[in-house]
Structures are given as C-alpha cells and as structure tokens.
N, C-alpha and C positions, 0 to 999 in steps of 0.2 A: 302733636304728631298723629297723622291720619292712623299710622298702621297700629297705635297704639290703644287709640281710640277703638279701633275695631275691633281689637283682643278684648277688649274691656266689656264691650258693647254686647260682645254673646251672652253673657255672665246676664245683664241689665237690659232692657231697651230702651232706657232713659239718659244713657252718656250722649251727649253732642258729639258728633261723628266732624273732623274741621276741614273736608273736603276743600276748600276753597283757599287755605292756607300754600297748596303746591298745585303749578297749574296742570301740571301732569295728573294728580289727583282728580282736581276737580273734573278733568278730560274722562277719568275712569270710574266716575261715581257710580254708576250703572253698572260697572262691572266688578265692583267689588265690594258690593253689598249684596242683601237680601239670597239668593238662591244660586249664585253664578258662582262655576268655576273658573279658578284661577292659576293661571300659569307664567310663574315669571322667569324670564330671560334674562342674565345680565350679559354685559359685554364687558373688557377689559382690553386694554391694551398692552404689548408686552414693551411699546417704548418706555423709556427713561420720563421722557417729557408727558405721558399718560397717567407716571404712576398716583397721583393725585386723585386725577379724575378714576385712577379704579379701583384706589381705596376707598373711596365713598361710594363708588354702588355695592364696593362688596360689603361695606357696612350698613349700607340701606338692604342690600339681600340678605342679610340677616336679620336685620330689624321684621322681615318681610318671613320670614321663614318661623321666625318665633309665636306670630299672628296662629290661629286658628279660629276660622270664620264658621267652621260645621259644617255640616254634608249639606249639600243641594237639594235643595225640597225639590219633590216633583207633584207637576200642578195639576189639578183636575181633569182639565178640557184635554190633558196627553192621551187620556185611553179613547176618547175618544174621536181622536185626529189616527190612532194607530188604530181603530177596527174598521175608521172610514179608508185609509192606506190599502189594512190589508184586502177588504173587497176592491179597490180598485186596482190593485195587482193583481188577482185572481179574476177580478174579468180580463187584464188584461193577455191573462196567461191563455184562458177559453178565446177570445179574439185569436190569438195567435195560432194554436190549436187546429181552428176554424181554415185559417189563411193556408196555413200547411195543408191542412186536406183535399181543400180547394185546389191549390198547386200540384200536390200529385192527382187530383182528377182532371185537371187539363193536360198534364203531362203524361198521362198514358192516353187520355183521346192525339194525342198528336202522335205517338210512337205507332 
C-alpha cells in the first residue's frame, strides 16, 4: 500500500515507495512525495446503490489521513524568484506612478 509506504518512508529513506501498484498512485507520484502538499477530497454518494463505492474511499481517506509526509521544504532558488518579483512590482508601481502624472499633465493643458 502506497500510503503506507509513505508513512514509513519519513521515519527511513530506504523503504520502496509501490507507486505503481494503483494507477491513481502512480498518476500522483510527483505529488505526493518529496516537498508537495497535499490535499484530498473524498466524494460519497448518499444512494443505496453507492454505499460500497463510499465505504472504500472512506476507508482509503482514512488510510490517507493516518499518512504523515512532513512539512514542505522550501527550496533555494524561492528567495530569489521573490526579490526578482518584488523589484518587478516595484518598477511596476514607479511605471504607473509615472503614467498617472503624465495624465494629469495633459489634462490640465487641455482644461
């Protein structure tokens, strides 16, 4: 069981993780490893004819709730994607600044 493995996995980084075992799984490898958060949604049905299908995700969202994967690393190259941000909203605020004063000095030569 993937989510099993992953619990385990924090603890070791030598458990084989069985991705490949569910093809939902393997669709989410990438996001439910190494630094990504995770967010899961179950759905259920309140028919008669459902209740099957929603007692097994509600026992897979528990299998899934048990899991603790660790906090999300945050990675290097972020500070400095967020100081190259912030100077590029800050020229962009002087740009505008600029346009504004420009607009009110054609608008009082026209008045």
């Amino acid at each position: 069981d993937v989510m099993a493995a992953l619990g385990q996995a924090k603890g070791n980084g030598s458990t084989h993780i069985p991705y490949r075992n569910s093809k939902l799984t393997h669709l989410l490898q990438d996001c439910l490893g190494g630094s990504a958060k995770v967010l899961m949604l179950v759905h259920i049905g309140p028919a008669s004819s459902s209740a099957g299908e929603s007692v097994c995700s509600l026992n897979f969202a528990s299998r899934v709730r048990a899991v603790e994967l660790g906090g999300a690393k945050r990675q290097g190259a972020g500070d400095a994607d967020a100081a190259r941000n912030r100077a590029l909203v800050k020229k962009s605020r002087d740009e505008c600044l600029q346009k504004d004063q420009r607009i009110e000095e054609l608008a009082a030569m026209v008045r």
